[in-house]
C-alpha positions as CSV (number, residue, x, y, z in Angstrom):
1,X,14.3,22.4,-188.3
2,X,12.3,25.2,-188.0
3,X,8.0,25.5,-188.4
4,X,6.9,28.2,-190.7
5,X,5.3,31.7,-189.1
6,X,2.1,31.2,-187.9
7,X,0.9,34.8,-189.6
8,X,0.9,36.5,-192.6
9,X,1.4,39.7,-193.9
10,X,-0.5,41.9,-196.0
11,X,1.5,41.2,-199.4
12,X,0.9,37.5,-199.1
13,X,-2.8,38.4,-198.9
14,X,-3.2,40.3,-201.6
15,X,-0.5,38.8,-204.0
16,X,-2.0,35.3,-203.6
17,X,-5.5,37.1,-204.3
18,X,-4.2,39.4,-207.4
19,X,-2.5,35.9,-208.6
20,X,-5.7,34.2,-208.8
21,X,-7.7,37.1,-210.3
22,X,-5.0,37.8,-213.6
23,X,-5.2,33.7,-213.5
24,X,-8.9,33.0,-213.6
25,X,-10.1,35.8,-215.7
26,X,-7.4,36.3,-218.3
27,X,-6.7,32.3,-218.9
28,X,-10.8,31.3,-218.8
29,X,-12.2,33.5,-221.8
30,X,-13.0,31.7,-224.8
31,X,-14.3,33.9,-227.3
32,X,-16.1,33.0,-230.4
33,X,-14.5,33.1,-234.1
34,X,-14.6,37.1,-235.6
35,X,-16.6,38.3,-237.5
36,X,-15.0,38.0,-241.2
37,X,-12.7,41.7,-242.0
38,X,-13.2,41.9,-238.6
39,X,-10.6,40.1,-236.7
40,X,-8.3,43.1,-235.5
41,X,-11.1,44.2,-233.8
42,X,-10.7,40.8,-231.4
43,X,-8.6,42.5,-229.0
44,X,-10.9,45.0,-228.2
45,X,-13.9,42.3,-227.8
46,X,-11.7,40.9,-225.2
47,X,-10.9,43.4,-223.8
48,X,-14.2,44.4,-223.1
49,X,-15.2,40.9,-221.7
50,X,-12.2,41.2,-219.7
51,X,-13.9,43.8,-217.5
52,X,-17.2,41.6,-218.1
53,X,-15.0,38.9,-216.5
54,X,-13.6,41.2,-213.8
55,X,-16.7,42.8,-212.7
56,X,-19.0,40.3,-213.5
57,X,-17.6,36.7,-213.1
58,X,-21.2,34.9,-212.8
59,X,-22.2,36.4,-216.2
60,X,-19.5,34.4,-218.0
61,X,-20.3,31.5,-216.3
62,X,-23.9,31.8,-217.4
63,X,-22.3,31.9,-220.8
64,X,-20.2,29.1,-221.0
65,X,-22.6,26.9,-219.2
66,X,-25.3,27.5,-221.9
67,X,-23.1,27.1,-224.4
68,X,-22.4,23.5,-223.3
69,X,-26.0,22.6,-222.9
70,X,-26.1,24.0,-226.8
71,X,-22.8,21.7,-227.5
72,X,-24.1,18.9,-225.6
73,X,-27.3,18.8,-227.2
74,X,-25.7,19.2,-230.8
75,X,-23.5,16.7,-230.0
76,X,-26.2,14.3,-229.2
77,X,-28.1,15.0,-232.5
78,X,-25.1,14.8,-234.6
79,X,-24.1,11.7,-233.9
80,X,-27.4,10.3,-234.8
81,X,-27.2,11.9,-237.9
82,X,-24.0,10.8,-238.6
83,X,-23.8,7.5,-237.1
84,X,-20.8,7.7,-235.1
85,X,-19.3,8.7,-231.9
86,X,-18.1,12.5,-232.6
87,X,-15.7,13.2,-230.6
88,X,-16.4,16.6,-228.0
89,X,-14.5,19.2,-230.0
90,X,-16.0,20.0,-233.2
91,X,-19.7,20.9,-231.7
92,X,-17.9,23.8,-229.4
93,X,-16.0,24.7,-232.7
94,X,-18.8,24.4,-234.6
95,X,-21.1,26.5,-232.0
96,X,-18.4,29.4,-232.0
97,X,-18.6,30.0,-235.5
98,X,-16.0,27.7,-236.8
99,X,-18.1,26.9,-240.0
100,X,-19.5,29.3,-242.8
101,X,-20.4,29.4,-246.5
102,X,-17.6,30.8,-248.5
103,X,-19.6,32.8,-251.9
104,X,-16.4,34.6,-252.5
105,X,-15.8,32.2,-255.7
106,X,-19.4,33.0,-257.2
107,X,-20.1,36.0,-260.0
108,X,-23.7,36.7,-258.4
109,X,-23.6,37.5,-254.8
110,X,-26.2,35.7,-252.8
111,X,-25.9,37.3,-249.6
112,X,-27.1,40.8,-248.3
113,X,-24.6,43.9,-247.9
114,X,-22.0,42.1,-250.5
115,X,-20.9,39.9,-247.9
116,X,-18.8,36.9,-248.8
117,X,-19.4,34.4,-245.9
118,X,-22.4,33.1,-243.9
119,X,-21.7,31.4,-240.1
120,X,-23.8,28.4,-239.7
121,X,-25.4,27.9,-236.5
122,X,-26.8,24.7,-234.6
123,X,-29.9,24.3,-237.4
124,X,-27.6,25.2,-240.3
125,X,-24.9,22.6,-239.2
126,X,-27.8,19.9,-238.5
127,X,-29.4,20.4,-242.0
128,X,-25.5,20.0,-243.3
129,X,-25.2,17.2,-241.6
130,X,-28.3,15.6,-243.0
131,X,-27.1,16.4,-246.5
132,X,-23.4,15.0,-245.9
133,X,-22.2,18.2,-246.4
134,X,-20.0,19.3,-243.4
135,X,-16.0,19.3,-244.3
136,X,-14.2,16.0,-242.8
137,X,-12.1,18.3,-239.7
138,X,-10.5,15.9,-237.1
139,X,-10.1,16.7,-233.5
140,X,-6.3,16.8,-234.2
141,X,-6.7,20.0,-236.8
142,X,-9.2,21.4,-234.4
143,X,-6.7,21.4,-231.1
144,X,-3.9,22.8,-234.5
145,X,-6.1,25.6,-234.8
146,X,-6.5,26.3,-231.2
147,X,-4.2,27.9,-228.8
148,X,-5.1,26.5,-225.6
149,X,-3.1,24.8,-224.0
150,X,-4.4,21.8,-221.1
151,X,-1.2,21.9,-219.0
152,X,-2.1,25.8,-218.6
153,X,-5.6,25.2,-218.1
154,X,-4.4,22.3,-215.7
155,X,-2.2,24.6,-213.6
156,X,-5.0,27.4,-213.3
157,X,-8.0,24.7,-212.3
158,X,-5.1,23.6,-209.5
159,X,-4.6,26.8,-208.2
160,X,-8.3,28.0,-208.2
161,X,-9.3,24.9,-206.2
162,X,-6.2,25.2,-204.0
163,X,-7.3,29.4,-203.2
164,X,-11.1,27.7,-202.7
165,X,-9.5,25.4,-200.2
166,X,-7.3,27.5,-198.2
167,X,-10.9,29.9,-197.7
168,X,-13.3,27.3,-196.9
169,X,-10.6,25.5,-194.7
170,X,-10.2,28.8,-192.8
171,X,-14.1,29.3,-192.6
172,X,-14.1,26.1,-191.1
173,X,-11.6,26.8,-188.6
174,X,-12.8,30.1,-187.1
175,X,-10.3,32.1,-189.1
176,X,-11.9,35.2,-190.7
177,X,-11.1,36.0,-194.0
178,X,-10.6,39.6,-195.8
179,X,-13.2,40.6,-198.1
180,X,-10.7,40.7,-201.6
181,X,-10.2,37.0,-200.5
182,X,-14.1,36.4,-200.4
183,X,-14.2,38.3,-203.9
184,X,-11.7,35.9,-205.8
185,X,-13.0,32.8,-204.1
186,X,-16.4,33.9,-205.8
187,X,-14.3,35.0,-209.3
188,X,-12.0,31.0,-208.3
189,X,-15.6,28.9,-208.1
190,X,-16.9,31.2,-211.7
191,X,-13.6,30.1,-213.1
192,X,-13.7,26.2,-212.4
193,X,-17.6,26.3,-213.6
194,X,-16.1,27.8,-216.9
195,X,-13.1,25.7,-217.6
196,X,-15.8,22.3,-216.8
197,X,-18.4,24.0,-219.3
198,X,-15.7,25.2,-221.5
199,X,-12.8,22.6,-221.4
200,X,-13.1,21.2,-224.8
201,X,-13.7,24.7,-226.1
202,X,-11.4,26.1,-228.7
203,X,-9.5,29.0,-228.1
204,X,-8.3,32.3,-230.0
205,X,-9.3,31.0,-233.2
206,X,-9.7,33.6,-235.9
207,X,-10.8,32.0,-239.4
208,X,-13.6,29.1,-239.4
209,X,-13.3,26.5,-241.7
210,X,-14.6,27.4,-245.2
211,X,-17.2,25.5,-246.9
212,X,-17.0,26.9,-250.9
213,X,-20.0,27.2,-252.6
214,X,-18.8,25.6,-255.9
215,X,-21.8,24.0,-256.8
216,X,-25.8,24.6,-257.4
217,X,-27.0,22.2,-254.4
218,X,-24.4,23.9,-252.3
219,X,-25.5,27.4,-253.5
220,X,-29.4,26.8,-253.1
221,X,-28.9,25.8,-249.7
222,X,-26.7,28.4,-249.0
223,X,-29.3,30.7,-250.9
224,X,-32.4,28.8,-248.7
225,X,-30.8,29.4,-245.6
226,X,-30.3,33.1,-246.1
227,X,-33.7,33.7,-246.6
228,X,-34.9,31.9,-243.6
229,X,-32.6,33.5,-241.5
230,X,-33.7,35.7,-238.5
231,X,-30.1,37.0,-238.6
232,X,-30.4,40.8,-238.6
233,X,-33.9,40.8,-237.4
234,X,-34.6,42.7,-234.2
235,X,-37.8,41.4,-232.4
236,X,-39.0,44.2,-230.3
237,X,-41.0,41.9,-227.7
238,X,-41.8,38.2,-228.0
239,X,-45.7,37.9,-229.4
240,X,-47.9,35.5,-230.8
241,X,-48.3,36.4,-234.3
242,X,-51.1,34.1,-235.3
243,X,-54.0,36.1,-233.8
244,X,-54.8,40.0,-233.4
245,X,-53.2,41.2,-230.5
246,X,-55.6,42.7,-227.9
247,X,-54.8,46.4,-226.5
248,X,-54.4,45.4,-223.2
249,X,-51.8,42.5,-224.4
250,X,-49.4,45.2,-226.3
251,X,-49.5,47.1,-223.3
252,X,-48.3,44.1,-220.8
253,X,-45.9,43.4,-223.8
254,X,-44.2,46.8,-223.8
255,X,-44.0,47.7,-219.8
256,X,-42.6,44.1,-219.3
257,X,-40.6,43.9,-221.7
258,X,-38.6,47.0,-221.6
259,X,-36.4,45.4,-218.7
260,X,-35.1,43.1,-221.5
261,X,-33.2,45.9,-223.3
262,X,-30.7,46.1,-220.5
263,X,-29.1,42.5,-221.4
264,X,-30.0,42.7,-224.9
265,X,-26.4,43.7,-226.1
266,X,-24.8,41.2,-223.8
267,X,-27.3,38.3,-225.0
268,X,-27.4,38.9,-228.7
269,X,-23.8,38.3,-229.2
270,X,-24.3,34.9,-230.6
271,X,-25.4,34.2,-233.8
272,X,-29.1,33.8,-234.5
273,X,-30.5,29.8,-236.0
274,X,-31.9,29.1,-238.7
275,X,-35.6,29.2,-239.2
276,X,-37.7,27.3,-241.0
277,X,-40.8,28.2,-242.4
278,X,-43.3,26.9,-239.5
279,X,-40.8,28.7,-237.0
280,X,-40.7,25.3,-234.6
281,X,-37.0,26.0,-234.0
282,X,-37.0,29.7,-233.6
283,X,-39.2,29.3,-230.9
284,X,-36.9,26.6,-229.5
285,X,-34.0,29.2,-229.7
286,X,-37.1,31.7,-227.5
287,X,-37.1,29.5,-224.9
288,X,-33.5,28.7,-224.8
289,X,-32.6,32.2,-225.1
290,X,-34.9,32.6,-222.1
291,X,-33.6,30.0,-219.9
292,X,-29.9,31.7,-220.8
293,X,-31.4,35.3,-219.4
294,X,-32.9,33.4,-216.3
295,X,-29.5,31.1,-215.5
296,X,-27.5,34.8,-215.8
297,X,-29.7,36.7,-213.4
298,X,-29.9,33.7,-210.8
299,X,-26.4,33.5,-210.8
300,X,-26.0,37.5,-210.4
301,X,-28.3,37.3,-207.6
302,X,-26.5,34.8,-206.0
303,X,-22.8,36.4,-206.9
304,X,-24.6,39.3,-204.9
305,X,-26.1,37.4,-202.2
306,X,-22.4,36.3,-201.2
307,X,-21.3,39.7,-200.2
308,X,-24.3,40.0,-198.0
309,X,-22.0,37.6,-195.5
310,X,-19.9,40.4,-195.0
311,X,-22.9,42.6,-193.3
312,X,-21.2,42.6,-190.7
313,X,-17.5,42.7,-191.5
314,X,-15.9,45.9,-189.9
315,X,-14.9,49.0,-192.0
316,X,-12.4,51.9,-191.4
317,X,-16.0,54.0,-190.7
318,X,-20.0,53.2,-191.1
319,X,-20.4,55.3,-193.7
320,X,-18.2,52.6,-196.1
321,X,-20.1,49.5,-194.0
322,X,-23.6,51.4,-195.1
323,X,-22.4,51.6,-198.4
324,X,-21.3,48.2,-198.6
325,X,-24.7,46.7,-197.4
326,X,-27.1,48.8,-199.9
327,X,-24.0,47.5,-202.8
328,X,-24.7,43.9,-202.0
329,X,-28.5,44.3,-201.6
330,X,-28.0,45.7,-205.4
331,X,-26.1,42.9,-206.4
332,X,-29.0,40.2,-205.1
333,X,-31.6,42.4,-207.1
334,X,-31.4,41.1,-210.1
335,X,-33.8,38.0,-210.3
336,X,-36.4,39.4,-208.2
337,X,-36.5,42.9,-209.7
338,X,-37.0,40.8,-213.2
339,X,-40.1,38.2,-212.1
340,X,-41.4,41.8,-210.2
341,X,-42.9,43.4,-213.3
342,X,-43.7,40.1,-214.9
343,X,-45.6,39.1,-212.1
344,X,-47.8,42.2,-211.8
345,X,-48.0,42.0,-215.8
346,X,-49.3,38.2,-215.4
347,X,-51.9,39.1,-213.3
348,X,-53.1,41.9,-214.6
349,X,-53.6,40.2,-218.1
350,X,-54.8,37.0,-216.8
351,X,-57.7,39.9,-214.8
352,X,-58.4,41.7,-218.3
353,X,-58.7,38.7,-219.9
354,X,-61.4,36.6,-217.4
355,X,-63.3,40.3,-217.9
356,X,-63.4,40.0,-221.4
357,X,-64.9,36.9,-221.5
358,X,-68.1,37.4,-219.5
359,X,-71.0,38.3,-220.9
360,X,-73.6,40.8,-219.0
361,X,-76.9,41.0,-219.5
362,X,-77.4,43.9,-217.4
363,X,-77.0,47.2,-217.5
364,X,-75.4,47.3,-214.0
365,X,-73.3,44.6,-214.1
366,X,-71.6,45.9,-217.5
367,X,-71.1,48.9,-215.6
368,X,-70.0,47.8,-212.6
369,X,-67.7,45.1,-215.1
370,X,-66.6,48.9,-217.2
371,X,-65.5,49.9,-213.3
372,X,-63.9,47.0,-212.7
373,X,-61.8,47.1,-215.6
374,X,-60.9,50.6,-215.0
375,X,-60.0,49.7,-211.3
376,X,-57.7,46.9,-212.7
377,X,-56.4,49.2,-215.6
378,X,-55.4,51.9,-213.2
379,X,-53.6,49.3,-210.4
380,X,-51.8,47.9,-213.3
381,X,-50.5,51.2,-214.7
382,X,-49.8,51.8,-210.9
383,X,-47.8,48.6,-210.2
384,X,-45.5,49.8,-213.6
385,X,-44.6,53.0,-212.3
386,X,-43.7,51.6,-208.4
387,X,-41.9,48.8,-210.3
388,X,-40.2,51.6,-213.0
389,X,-39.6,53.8,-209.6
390,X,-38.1,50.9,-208.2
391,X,-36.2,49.4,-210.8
392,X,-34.7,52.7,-212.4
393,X,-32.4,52.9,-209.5
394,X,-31.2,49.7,-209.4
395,X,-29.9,49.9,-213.1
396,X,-28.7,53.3,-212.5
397,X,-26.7,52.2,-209.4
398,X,-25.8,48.6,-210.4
399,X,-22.7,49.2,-212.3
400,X,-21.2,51.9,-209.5
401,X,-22.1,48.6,-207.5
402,X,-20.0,46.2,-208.7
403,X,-17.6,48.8,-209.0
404,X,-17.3,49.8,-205.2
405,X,-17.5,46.4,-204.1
406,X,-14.5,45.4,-205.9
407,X,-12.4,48.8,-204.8
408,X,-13.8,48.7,-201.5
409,X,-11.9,44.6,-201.4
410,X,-8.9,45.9,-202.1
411,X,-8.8,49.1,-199.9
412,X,-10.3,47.1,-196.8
413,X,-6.7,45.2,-196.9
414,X,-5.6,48.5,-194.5
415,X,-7.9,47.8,-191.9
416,X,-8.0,44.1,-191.4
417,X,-8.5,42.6,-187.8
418,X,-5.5,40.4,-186.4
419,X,-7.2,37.5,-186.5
420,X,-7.1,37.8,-190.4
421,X,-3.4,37.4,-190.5
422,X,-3.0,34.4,-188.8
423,X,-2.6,31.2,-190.7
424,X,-4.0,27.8,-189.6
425,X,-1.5,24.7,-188.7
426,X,-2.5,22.5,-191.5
427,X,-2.2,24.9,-194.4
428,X,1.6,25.5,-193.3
429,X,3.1,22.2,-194.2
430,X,1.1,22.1,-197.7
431,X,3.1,23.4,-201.0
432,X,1.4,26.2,-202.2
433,X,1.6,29.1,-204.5
């Protein structure tokens, strides 16, 4: 009987590591039905949330934890509506876009740009539901549908938490750890908080199930939720539309707002609700998409914050350490560098507005009021250039960011410590992969 080596080498390390990667980002993505005409273009959409999924683990996470809050919650409702205990399947099929209106059998198109099919979203599937319209689809022709597989899923979750494990039990042990292994322990923990969030998720599932319009209560609804569809709309900056918006209000709008456009064609992916005419549930799907925007940028300021442990973590030369540092103070930018220009915005509308409110009687207090507002108007203009001066940089430099950090893992694998190679006692007499 012989005990197994007390090191490793530098193959173990980084086969183990690459092994882990292909696992949790190839096997976690569940993307949502295709567009209809459209579904050749799938592998390109995953492909391009493959490098999403490399590069930005936390963002899918973000993703696939909404979209279980939005699942959850439909779930809830639904089985009010219907009565019953839904089983947790259909609402992530139905969420993905596995139901829409099928006008292909009708002479007079209802929909705009000759399209044949309209997805239904949360507040289309609701009003179905309410109407007994949704098709009967059982759990069993859902999973038929899908190709995932829980035995995979199974074996992926196993090995994620055993690679989380062997890093934490290291930690805990004095054993230092290279920085690729840090990397995929932050791309293992993004993986297990998408497989809980997105577990009863179909998966590759290119035609929803078709609901025909074949009848004139079918079509009006069809036709009713067309028209009250924000689908296609583009809102330039969230506004109250019931009053006159002041100058100093569209200004605060616009210099705030333009940080949004840099998640804009990440976020508006998913299809937009249904709204009815006193727009309760649009603005419900506002504040939803705004707690999805705030989740995603927490969680990339956290993803950042972790590489921020490796300040100290020794390079081949300090010019890659330097670089590394001012990478992962990038990375933990996000959050802050978005409440930074709403904060200055804040106060200087809440500012104009207590201004516009008193009244002077005097000459020189409306003058000294005029100055005031002046002062205020120029700070403000001031706090959007330090914040655009600031933040320009940041969303230059992010992307070659995340990009360094993960090439920098891998090449730091040729100048690891000894103490990196060693293995602890316990983790030798523990099957592994």
């Amino acid at each position: 009987w012989r005990p197994e080596p007390t090191e490793r080498g530098t193959f173990n390390i980084l086969s183990t590591c690459v092994l882990t990667l292909v696992l949790c980002v190839w096997t976690s993505l569940h993307l949502n039905v295709p567009e209809h005409g459209k579904v050749s273009k799938q592998k390109w959409n995953k492909t391009l949330w493959l490098f999403v999924g490399l590069f930005m683990p936390e963002v899918v996470a973000s993703i696939a934890f909404d979209q279980w809050r939005s699942a959850r919650k439909l779930h809830l409702e639904m089985s009010k509506i219907l009565d019953s205990r839904l089983p947790q399947d259909p609402p992530h099929y139905a969420l993905m876009g596995g139901f829409a209106f099928d006008t292909s059998g009708m002479k007079l198109s209802i929909l705009p740009e000759n399209r044949t099919r309209l997805t239904l979203a949360e507040q289309g599937l609701l009003e179905l539901a309410r109407r007994d319209l949704i098709p009967d689809i059982s759990e069993e022709n859902i999973k038929d549908k899908s190709k995932a597989n829980e035995l995979a899923k199974t074996l992926v979750c196993l090995q994620a938490v055993w690679f989380c494990i062997q890093v934490i039990g290291r930690l805990a042990t004095h054993y230092p750890i290279s920085l690729l292994e840090m990397n995929t322990f932050a791309h293992a923990i993004c993986c297990l908080c998408i497989y809980a969030a997105w577990w009863h998720k179909p998966l590759d599932i290119d035609e929803p199930t078709l609901i025909p319009v074949d009848n004139e209560d079918v079509a009006k609804l069809c036709a009713w939720m067309t028209m009250n569809s924000i689908a296609g709309c583009r809102r330039k900056c969230q506004a109250n539309f019931q009053g006159k918006q002041k100058k100093g209000e569209t200004w605060y709008l616009f210099w705030v707002t333009w940080v949004h456009g840099v998640f804009d064609a990440l976020f508006h992916r998913f299809p937009d609700p249904i709204m009815t005419e006193n727009g309760l549930n649009d603005d419900v799907y506002i504040r939803s998409k705004f707690k999805l925007k705030l989740g995603t940028l927490a969680a990339m300021s956290l993803y950042g914050s972790l590489h921020l442990l490796a300040w100290t973590c020794p390079f081949s030369n300090g010019t890659e350490q330097v670089i590394w540092r001012a990478s992962s103070i990038f990375l933990s930018i996000p959050l802050p560098g978005y409440f930074l220009p709403h904060s200055i915005g804040f106060a200087w509308l809440i500012c104009m507005k207590e201004l516009g409110r008193k009244k002077t009687s005097s000459s020189l207090l409306t003058k000294l009021s005029e100055a005031l507002g002046l002062i205020l108007t120029l700070l403000g203009l001031l706090g959007w250039l330090c914040t655009l001066v600031m933040c320009l940089p940041v969303i230059l430099f992010y992307p070659l960011a995340r990009v360094y950090v993960l090439v920098e893992c891998f090449r730091n694998l040729w100048f690891l410590s000894q103490d990196v190679y060693k293995v602890p006692a316990w983790t030798r007499y523990i099957p592994h992969f």
